[in-house]
C-alpha positions as CSV (number, residue, x, y, z in Angstrom):
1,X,-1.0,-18.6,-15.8
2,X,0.3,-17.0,-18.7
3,X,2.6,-19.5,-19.4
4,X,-0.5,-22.5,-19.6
5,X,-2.0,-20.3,-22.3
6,X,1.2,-20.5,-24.1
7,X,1.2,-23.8,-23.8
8,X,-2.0,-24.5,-24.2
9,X,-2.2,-22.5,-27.6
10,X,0.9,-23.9,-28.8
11,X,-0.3,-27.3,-28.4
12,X,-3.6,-26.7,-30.1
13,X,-1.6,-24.9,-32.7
14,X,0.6,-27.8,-33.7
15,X,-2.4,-30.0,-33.3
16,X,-4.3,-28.0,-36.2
17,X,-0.9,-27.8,-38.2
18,X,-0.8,-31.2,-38.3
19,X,-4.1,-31.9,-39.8
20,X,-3.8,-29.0,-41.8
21,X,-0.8,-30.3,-43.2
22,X,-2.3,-33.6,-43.2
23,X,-4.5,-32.1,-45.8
24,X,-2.2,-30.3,-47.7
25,X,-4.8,-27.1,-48.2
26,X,-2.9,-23.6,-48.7
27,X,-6.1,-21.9,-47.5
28,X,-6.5,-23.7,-44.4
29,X,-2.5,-22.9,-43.6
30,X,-3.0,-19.9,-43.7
31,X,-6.2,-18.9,-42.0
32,X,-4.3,-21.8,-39.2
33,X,-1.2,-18.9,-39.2
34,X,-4.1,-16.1,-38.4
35,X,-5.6,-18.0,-36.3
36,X,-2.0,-18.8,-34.1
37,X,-1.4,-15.0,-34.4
38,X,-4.4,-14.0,-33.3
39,X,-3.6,-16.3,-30.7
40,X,0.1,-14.8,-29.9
41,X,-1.3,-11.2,-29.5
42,X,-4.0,-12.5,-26.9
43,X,-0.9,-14.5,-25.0
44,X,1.6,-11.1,-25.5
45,X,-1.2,-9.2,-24.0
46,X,-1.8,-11.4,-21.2
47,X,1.8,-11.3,-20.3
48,X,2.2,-7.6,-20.5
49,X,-0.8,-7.7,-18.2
50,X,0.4,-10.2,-16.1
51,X,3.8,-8.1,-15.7
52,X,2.1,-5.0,-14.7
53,X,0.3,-7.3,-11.8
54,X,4.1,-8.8,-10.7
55,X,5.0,-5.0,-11.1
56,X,2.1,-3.2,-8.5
57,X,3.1,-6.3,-6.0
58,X,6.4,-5.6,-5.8
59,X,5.8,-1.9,-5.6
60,X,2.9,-2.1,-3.1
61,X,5.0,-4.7,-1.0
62,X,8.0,-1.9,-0.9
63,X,5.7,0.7,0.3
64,X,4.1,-1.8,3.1
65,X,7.8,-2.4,4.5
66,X,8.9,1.6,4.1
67,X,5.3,2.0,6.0
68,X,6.1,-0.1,9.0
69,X,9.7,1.2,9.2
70,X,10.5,4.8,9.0
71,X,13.9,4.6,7.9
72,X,13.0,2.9,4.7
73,X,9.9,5.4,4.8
74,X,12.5,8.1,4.8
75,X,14.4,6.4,2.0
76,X,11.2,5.9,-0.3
77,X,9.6,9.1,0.4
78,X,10.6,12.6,-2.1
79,X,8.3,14.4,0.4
80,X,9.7,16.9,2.9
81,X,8.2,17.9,6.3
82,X,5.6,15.1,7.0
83,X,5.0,13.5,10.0
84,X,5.4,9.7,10.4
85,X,1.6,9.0,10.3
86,X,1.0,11.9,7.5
87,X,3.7,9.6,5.8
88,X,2.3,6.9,5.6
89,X,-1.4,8.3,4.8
90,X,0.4,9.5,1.7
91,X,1.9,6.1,1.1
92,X,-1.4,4.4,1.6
93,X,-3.1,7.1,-0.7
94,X,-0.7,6.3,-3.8
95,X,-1.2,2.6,-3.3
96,X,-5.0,3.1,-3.7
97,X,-4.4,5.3,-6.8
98,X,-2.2,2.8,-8.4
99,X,-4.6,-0.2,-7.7
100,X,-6.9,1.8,-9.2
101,X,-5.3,2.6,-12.6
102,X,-3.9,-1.0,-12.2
103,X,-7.5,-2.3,-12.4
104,X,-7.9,-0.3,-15.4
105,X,-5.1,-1.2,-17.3
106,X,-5.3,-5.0,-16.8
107,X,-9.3,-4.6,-17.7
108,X,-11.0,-4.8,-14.4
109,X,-11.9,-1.3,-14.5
110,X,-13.8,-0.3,-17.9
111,X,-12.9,3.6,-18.4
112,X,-16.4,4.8,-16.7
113,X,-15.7,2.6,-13.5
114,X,-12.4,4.1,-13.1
115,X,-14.0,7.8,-13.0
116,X,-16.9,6.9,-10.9
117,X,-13.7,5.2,-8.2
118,X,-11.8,8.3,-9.1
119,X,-14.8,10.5,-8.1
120,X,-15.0,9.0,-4.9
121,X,-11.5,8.8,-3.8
122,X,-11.7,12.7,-4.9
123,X,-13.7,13.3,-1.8
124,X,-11.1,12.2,0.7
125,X,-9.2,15.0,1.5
126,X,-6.1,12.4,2.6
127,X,-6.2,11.7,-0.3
128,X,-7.0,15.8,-2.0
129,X,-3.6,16.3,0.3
130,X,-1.0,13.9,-1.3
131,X,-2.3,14.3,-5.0
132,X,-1.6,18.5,-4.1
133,X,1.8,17.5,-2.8
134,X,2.8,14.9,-6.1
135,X,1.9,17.1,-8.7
136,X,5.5,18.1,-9.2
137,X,5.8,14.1,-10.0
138,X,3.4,13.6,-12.9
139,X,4.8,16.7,-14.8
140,X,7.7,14.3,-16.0
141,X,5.1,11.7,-17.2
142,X,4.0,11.6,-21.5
143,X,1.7,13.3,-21.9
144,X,0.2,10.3,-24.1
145,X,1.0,7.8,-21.3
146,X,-2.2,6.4,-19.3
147,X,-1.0,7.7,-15.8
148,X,-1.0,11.5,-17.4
149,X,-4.3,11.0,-18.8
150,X,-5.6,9.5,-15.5
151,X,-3.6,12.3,-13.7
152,X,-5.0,15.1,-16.0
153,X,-8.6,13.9,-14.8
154,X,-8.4,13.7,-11.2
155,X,-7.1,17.1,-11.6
156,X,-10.2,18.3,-13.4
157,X,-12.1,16.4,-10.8
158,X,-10.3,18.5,-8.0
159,X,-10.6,21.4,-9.2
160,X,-14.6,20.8,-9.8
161,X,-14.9,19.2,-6.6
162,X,-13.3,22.4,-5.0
163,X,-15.7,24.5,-7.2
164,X,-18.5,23.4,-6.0
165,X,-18.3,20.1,-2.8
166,X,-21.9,19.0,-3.4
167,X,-22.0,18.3,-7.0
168,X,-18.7,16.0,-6.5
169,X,-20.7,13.3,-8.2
170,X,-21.6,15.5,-11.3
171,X,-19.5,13.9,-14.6
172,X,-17.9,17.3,-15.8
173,X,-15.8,17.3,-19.0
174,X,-13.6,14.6,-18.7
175,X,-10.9,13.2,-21.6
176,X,-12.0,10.0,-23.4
177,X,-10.3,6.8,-22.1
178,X,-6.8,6.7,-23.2
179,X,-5.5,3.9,-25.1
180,X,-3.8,1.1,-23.2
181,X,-0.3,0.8,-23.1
């Protein structure tokens, strides 16, 4: 997909030049060389986007093999003491974590979505369990990096939902949206 909208930019691109040479206006070269610019940080965009997709499939389609054998489970896994089927409910509780920053990060999710899915996934206590049992993982992530900022508001949403269980849909004080990557 990204590569059409290469191609398809490129060829409307050289299709302007040409007239634009045709022409022989300076203006019109240049606002054409914004104009394909603008057009490359759309397409650069797209692609990084596109790459974090290709990324989450290859990750989620490690984690559905190490979840239907237990050897690769063991192999995947940096979490002692569990259970084949607590295992895998951990497994399955990162993949809906990830999807759900992934969403964000590739735009499906606008920055309020993404806390109202949060909010909701707070409430399972699957869930509750494995992010208790990762946190030693996101202390290694920048602080300025989206998963952080993500992971620094789940934890506030924890910690309020633990406060108090029946306002878990109460917005408490949240960080603005992070910039993307």
């Amino acid at each position: 997909m990204a590569a059409r909208s290469i191609g398809s930019a490129l060829a409307a691109g050289l299709g302007l030049m040409r007239v634009s040479f045709a022409r022989g206006t300076r203006r019109r070269q240049e606002e054409l060389l914004l104009e394909l610019l603008k057009q490359l940080a759309l397409m650069t965009e797209e692609i990084h986007r596109a790459n974090l997709i290709q990324h989450y499939r290859l990750t989620t389609d490690q984690l559905d093999r190490a979840s239907d054998d237990s050897a690769l489970a063991d192999a995947s896994s940096t979490l002692d003491g569990l259970s084949e089927l607590k295992r895998r409910q951990m497994m399955y509780a990162n993949r809906q974590f990830g999807a759900l920053v992934l969403a964000h990060r590739v735009g499906a999710l606008d920055w309020d979505q993404l806390l109202g899915h949060l909010r909701v996934l707070c409430r399972n206590s699957v869930f509750a369990e494995y992010w208790d049992r990762t946190a030693e993982h996101r202390r290694s992530l920048p602080a300025e990096s989206v998963d952080a900022k993500v992971g620094s508001v789940v934890d506030v949403m924890l910690e309020e939902l633990a406060d108090d269980p029946d306002e878990w849909w109460v917005v408490g004080s949240v960080p603005e949206p992070p910039a993307h990557e």
